[in-house]
C-alpha positions as CSV (number, residue, x, y, z in Angstrom):
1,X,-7.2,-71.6,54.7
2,X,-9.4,-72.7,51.8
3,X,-12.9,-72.3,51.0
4,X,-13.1,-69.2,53.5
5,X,-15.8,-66.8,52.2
6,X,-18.6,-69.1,52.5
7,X,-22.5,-67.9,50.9
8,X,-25.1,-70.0,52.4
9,X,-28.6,-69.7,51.0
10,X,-31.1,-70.3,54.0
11,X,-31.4,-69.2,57.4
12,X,-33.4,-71.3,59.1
13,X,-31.7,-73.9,61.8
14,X,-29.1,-75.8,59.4
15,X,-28.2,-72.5,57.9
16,X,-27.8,-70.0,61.3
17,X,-26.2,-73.4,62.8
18,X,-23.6,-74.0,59.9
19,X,-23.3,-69.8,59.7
20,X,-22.5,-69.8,63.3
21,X,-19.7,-72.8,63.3
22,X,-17.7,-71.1,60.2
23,X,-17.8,-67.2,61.8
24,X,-16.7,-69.2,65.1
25,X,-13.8,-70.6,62.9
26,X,-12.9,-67.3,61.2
27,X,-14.7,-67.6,58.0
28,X,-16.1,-64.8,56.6
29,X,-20.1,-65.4,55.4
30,X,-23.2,-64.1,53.9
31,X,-26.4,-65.2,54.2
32,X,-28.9,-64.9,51.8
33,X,-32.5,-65.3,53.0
34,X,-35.5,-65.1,50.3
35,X,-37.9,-64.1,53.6
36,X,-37.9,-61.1,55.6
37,X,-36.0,-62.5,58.5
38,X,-34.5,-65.6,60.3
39,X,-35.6,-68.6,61.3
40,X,-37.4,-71.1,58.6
41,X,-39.8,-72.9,59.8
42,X,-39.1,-71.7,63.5
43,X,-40.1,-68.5,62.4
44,X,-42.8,-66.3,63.9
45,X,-45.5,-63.7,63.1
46,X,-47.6,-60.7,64.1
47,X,-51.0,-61.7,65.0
48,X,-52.7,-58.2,66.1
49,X,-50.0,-56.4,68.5
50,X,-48.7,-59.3,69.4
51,X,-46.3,-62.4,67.7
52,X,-46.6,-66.0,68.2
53,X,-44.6,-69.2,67.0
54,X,-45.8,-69.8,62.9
55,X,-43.8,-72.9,62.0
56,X,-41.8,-75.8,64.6
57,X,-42.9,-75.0,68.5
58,X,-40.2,-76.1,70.4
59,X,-37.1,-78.6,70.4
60,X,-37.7,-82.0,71.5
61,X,-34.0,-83.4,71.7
62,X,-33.6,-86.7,70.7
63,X,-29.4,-86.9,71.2
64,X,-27.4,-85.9,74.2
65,X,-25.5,-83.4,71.6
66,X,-28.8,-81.5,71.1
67,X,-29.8,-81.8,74.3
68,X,-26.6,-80.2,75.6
69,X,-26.2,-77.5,73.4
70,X,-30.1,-76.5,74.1
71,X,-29.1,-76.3,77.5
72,X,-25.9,-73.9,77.7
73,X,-28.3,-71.3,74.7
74,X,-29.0,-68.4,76.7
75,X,-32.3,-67.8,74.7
76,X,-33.4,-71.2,75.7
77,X,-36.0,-72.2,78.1
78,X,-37.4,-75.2,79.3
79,X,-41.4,-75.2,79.3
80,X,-43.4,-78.3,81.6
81,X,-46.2,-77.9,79.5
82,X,-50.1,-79.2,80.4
83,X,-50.8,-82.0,77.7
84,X,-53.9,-84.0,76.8
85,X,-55.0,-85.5,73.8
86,X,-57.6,-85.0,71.6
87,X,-60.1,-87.8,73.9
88,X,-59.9,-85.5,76.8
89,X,-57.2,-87.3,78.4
90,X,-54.3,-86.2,80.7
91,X,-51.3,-87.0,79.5
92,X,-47.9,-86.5,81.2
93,X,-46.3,-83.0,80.6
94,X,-44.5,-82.2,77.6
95,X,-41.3,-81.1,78.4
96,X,-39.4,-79.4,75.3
97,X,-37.4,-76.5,74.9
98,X,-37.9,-73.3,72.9
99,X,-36.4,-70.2,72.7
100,X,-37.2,-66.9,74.2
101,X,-38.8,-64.4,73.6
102,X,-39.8,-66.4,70.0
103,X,-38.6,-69.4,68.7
104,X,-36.5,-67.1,65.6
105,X,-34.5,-65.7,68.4
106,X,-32.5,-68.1,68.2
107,X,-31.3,-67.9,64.6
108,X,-31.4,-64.2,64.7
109,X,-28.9,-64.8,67.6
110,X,-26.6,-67.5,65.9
111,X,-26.0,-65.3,62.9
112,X,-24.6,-61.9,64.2
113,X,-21.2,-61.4,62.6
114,X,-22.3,-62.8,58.8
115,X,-23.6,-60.8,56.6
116,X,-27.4,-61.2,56.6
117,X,-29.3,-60.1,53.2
118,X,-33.2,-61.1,53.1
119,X,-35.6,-61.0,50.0
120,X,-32.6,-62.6,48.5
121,X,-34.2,-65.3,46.4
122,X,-31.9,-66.8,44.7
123,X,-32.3,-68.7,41.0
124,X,-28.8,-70.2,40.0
125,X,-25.3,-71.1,41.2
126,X,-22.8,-71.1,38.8
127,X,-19.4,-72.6,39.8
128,X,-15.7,-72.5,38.1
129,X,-12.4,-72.2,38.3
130,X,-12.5,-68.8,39.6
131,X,-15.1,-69.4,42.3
132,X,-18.8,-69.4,42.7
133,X,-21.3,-67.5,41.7
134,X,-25.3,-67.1,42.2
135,X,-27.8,-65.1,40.0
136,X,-31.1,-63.3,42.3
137,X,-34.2,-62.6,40.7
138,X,-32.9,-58.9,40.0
139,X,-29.6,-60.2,38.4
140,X,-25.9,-61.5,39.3
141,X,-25.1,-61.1,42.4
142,X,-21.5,-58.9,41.8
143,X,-19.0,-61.0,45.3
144,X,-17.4,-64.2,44.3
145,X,-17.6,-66.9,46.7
146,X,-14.9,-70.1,47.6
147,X,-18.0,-72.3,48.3
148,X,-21.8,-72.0,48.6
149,X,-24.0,-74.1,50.9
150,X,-27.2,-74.8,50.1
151,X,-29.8,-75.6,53.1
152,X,-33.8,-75.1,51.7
153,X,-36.4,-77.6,51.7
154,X,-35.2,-80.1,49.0
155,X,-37.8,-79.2,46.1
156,X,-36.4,-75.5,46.6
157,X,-32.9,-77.7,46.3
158,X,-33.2,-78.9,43.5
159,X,-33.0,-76.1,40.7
160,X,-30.4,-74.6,43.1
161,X,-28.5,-78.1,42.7
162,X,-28.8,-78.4,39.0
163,X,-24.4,-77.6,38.8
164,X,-24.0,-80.9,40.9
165,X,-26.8,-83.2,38.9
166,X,-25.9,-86.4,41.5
167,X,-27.4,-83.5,44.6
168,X,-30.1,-82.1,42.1
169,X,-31.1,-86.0,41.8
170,X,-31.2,-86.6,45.2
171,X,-33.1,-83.5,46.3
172,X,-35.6,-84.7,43.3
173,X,-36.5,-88.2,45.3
174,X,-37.0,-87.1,48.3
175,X,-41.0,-86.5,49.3
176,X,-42.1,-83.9,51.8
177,X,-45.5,-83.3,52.6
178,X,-47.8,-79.7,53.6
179,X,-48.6,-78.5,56.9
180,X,-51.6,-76.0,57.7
181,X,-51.2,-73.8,60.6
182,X,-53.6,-71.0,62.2
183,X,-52.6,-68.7,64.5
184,X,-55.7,-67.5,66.7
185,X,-55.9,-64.8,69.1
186,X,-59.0,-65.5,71.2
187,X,-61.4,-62.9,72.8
188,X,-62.4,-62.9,76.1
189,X,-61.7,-66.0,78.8
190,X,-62.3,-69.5,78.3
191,X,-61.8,-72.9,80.3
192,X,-59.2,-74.9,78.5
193,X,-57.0,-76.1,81.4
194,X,-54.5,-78.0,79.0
195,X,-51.6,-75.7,77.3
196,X,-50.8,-78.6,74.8
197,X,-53.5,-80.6,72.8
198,X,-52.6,-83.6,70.5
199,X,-53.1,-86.8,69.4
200,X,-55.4,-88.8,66.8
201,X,-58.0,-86.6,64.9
202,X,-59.2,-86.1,61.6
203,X,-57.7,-82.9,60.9
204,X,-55.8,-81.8,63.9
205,X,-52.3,-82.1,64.8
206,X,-52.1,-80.2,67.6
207,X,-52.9,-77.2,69.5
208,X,-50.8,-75.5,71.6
209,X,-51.6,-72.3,73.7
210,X,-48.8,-70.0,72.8
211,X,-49.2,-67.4,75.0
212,X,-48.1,-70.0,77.7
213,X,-44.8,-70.1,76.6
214,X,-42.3,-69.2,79.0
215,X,-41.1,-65.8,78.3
216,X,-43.5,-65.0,76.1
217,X,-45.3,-61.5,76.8
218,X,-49.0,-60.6,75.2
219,X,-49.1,-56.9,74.8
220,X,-52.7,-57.4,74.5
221,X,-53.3,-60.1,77.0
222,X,-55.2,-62.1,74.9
223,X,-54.8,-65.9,74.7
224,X,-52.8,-67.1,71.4
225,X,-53.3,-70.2,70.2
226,X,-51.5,-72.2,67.1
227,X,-53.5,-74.7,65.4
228,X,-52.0,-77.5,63.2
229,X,-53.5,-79.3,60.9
230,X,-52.4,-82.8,60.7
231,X,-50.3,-84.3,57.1
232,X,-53.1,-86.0,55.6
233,X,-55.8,-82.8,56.1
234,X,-53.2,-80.2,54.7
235,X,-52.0,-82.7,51.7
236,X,-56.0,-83.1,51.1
237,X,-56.7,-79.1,51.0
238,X,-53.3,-78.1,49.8
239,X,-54.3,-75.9,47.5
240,X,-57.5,-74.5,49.3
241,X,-57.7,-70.9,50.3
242,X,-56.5,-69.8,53.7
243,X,-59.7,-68.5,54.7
244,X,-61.4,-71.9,54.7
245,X,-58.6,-73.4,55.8
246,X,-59.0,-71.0,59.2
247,X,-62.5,-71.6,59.7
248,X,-62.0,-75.6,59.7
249,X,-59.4,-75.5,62.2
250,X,-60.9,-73.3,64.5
251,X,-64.3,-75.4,64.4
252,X,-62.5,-78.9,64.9
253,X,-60.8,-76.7,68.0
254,X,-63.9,-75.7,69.3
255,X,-65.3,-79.2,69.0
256,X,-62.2,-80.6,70.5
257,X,-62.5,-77.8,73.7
258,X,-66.2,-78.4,74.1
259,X,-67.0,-74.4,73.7
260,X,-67.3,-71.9,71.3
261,X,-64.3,-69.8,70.4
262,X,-64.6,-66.2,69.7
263,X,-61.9,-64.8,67.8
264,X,-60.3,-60.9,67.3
265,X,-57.4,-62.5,64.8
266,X,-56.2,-65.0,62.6
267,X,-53.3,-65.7,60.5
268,X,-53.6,-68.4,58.3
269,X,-50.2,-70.0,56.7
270,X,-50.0,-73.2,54.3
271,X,-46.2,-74.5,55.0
272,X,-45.5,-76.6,52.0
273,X,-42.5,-78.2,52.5
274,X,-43.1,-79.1,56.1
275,X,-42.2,-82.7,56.7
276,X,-39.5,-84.3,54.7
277,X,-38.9,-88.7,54.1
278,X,-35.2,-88.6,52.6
279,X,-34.1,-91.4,50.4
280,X,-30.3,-91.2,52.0
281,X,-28.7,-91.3,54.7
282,X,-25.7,-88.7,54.1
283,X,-25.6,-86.3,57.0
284,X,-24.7,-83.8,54.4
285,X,-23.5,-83.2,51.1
286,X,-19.9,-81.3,49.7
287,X,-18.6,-81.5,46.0
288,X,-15.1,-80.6,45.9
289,X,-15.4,-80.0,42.4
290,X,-17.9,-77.4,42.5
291,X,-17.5,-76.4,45.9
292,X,-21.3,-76.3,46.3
293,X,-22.5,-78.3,49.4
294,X,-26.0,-79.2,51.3
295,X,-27.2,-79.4,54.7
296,X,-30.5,-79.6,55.8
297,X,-33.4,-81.7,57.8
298,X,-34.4,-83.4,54.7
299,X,-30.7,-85.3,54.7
300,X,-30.4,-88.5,57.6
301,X,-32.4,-86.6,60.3
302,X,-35.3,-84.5,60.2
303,X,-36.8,-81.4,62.0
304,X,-34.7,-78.7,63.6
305,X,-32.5,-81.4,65.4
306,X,-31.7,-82.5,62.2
307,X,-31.2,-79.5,61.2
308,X,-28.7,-79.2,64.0
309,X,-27.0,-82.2,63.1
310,X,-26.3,-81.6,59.2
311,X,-25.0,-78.4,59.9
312,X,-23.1,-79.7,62.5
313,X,-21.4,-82.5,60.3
314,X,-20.8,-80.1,57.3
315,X,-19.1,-77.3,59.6
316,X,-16.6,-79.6,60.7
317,X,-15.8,-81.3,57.5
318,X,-15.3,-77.8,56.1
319,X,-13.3,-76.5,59.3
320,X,-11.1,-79.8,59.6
321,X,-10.0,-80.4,56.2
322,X,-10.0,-76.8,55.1
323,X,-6.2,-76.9,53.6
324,X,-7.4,-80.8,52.1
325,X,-10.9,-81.1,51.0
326,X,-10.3,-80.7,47.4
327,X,-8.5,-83.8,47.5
328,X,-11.3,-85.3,49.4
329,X,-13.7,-88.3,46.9
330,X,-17.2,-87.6,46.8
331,X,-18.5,-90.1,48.2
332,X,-17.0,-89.1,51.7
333,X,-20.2,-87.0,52.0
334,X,-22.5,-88.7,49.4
335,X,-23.9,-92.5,51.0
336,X,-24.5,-94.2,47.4
C-alpha cells in the first residue's frame, strides 16, 4: 500500500479526524502539533483550578453524517441548553452536542495510536523523489514521510504550501476573520437563569455558562462563563491588549445581565484565524506529485463539521486509491 507513513501537521478536528480514518486503515502517522495539546480551536484552558471550553463550544450538526457519528462518540453528550438573546427574550433551547469532560476530549481520543509530537511548529515541506520532508524551528526533522497533510488555518497554510504554488495560491485568497473570547470565573451567586446568551449586539457574540455543560465538574464551584466577542468587535480591536479586551466584554455582559459581575479569574485569548470565507469549493486538496495534501474548515465547509467532512473526503481518497493515486489528475481534488 502506498503513501502509508502519513505526517499531518494539525491536530485540531480535520487533523485527529483524518489521523483517526488512516490508523483505522493501517497507516502508520505522526502528528505534529505547534500547541501544547489537541484540539484547535475546540481546545480548552485552565481558568483558576478549573478548565473551560477556549475556542468552538459545541457541535451543531448540520448533515445526517455528522449527526450520526456525534451520536455513536462515547465522549459525546447532548446538552438542552437555556437560550435567550441579547433583548431579554426566551428563545427555544439550543440543543448541540459537545464532548465530555471538555470539548479537546475528543481529539485527544481520536488520535491514540499516532504518534503525537506538540511544540512542533513546523516552517517548510520539502518533497522529492525520495519522500517528504519538513524542517521545525530547531532544524530538519530526521523520518521521511510518503505524504504530508496539511490541515491549519489557511494563512498558517500558505508558507507550509509554498511546494504546491496552485494550494499556496488558494490558501492566499481565502479571508478569515478574529475572534475575542474571555473566559470568566465569577464570585459568589448571581440570577442569570439562561445558560446560553446570543443574538444582535455591538460587541457580543454570545455568552455561554460553561459550567452548565453536561459533564463538566467545577473543582471550585464557581460559575464559568465564556464570552465571545462578535467578528466585527474583534476585527476592530484586533490588535488591542487582552486586558482591555477582558474588561469590555465583561461590562457589555454585565449590561446584558442587568447586574454587576464580580470576578476571581480571567483568561483572555484573541483567536485570529477564527472564521474562514473560502474561495473554492474542493472538499480537499492532494498533489500526487508532491504527495502534499490539505484538509481543513477553510475548504467547502466551515467550522468543526467541516472540519469533519474534509477529513472525511481526504481519508477516503487516500485509503481507496492507495495502490492508484499517483496516477490520479489534479484536478480530481482541486475545483478550478
Amino acid at each position: 500500500m502506498k503513501h502509508k507513513k502519513i505526517a499531518i501537521i494539525g491536530a485540531g478536528m480535520a487533523g485527529a479526524t483524518l489521523a483517526n480514518q488512516l490508523i483505522n486503515g493501517g497507516y502508520q502517522v505522526t502528528i505534529f502539533e505547534k500547541s501544547r495539546g489537541t484540539g484547535g480551536r475546540q481546545s480548552s484552558c485552565r481558568i483558576g483550578t478549573d478548565s473551560a471550553d477556549l475556542g468552538a463550544p459545541w457541535y451543531a450538526p448540520k448533515t445526517k453524517q455528522f449527526r450520526q457519528w456525534l451520536m455513536e462518540r462515547p465522549e459525546v453528550a447532548l446538552w438542552q441548553a437555556k437560550h435567550r438573546n441579547f433583548c431579554d427574550t426566551e428563545v427555544d433551547r439550543k440543543c448541540v452536542f459537545l464532548s465530555t469532560p471538555r470539548q479537546s476530549s475528543l481529539t485527544q481520543n481520536l488520535i491514540k495510536g499516532a504518534m503525537l509530537c506538540t511544540e512542533a511548529n513546523i516552517l517548510r515541506i520539502q518533497s522529492d523523489d525520495h519522500g517528504v520532508r519538513l524542517d521545525k524551528e530547531l532544524g530538519e526533522i530526521k523520518s521521511l514521510f510518503d505524504a504530508v497533510i496539511v490541515t491549519t488555518p489557511a494563512a498558517q497554510a500558505i508558507r507550509l504550501l509554498s511546494v504546491c504554488p496552485q494550494f499556496s495560491n488558494l490558501a492566499s485568497t481565502t479571508k478569515s476573520s478574529p475572534s475575542w473570547v474571555s473566559v470568566i470565573s465569577i464570585k459568589g451567586k448571581n440570577n442569570i437563569e439562561p445558560d446560553i446568551l446570543s443574538g444582535n449586539h455591538p460587541i457580543l457574540h454570545r455568552a455561554i455558562r460553561d459550567s452548565k455543560k453536561p459533564g463538566r465538574n467545577s473543582w471550585s464551584r464557581k460559575e464559568i462563563w465564556v464570552l465571545e466577542a462578535n467578528s466585527e468587535w474583534s476585527q476592530r480591536h484586533r490588535d488591542s491588549a487582552p486586558n482591555n479586551i477582558g474588561k469590555a466584554l465583561i461590562k457589555a455582559f454585565a449590561a446584558v445581565v442587568d447586574q454587576p459581575i464580580e470576578i476571581s479569574c480571567i483568561r483572555t485569548h484573541r483567536w485570529l484565524y477564527a472564521r474562514h470565507q473560502s474561495a473554492t469549493s474542493a472538499d480537499y486538496l492532494w498533489d500526487p506529485i508532491s504527495k502534499i495534501g490539505v484538509c481543513a474548515d477553510w475548504l467547502n465547509n466551515p467550522g468543526n463539521e467541516g472540519a469533519w467532512l474534509s477529513a472525511n473526503a481526504l481519508a477516503n481518497h487516500l485509503l481507496c486509491h492507495s495502490t492508484n493515486s499517483d496516477c490520479l489528475p489534479l484536478n480530481h481534488a482541486v475545483v478550478s
